[in-house]
C-alpha positions in Angstrom: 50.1 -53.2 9.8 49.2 -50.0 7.6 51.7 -48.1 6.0 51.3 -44.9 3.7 53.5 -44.2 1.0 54.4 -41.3 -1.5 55.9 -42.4 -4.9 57.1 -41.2 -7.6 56.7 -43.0 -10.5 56.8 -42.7 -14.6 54.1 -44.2 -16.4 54.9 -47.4 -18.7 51.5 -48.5 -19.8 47.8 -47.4 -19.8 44.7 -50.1 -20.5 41.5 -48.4 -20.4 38.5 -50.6 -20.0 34.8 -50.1 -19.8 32.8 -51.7 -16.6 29.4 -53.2 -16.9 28.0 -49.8 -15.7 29.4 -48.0 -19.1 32.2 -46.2 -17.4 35.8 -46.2 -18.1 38.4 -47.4 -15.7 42.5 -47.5 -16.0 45.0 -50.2 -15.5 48.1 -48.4 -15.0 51.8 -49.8 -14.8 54.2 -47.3 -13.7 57.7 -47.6 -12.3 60.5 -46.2 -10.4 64.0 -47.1 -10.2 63.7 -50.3 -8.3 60.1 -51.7 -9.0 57.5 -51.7 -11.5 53.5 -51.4 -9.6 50.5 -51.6 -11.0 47.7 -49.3 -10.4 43.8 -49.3 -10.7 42.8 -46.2 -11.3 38.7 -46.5 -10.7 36.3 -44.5 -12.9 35.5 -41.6 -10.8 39.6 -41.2 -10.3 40.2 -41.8 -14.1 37.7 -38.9 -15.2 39.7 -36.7 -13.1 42.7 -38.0 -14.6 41.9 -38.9 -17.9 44.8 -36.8 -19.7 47.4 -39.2 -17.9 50.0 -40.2 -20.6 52.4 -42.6 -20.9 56.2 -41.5 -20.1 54.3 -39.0 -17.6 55.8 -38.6 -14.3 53.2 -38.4 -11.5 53.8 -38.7 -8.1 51.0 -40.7 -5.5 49.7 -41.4 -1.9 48.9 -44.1 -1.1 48.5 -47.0 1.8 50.1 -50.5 1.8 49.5 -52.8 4.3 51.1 -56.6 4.9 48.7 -59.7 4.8 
């Protein structure tokens, strides 16, 4: 079953990292007021977002689905 999603969230920590191809990617964890996620921001995403900051509020779409 798919779901899509819209959260708001503030971000708590940012870990840049550089893939075997030379381009830089995000780990992201960000939280609400229930529940931390984590979030993989690929590196075409991340050089559209690169100014992302921690304590930054950004709001996402996303999908979820149950395995």
């Amino acid at each position: 079953m798919i779901k899509y999603i819209e959260l708001v969230l503030e971000i708590n920590n940012i870990k840049e990292v550089i893939t075997k191809n030379n381009d830089v990617m995000a780990f992201i964890k960000a939280s609400d007021e229930y529940k931390q996620i984590d979030l993989t921001l690929f590196p075409k995403t991340y050089q559209i977002n690169k100014n992302i900051e921690i304590y930054d509020i950004i709001k996402i779409y996303g999908k979820v689905e149950k395995r």
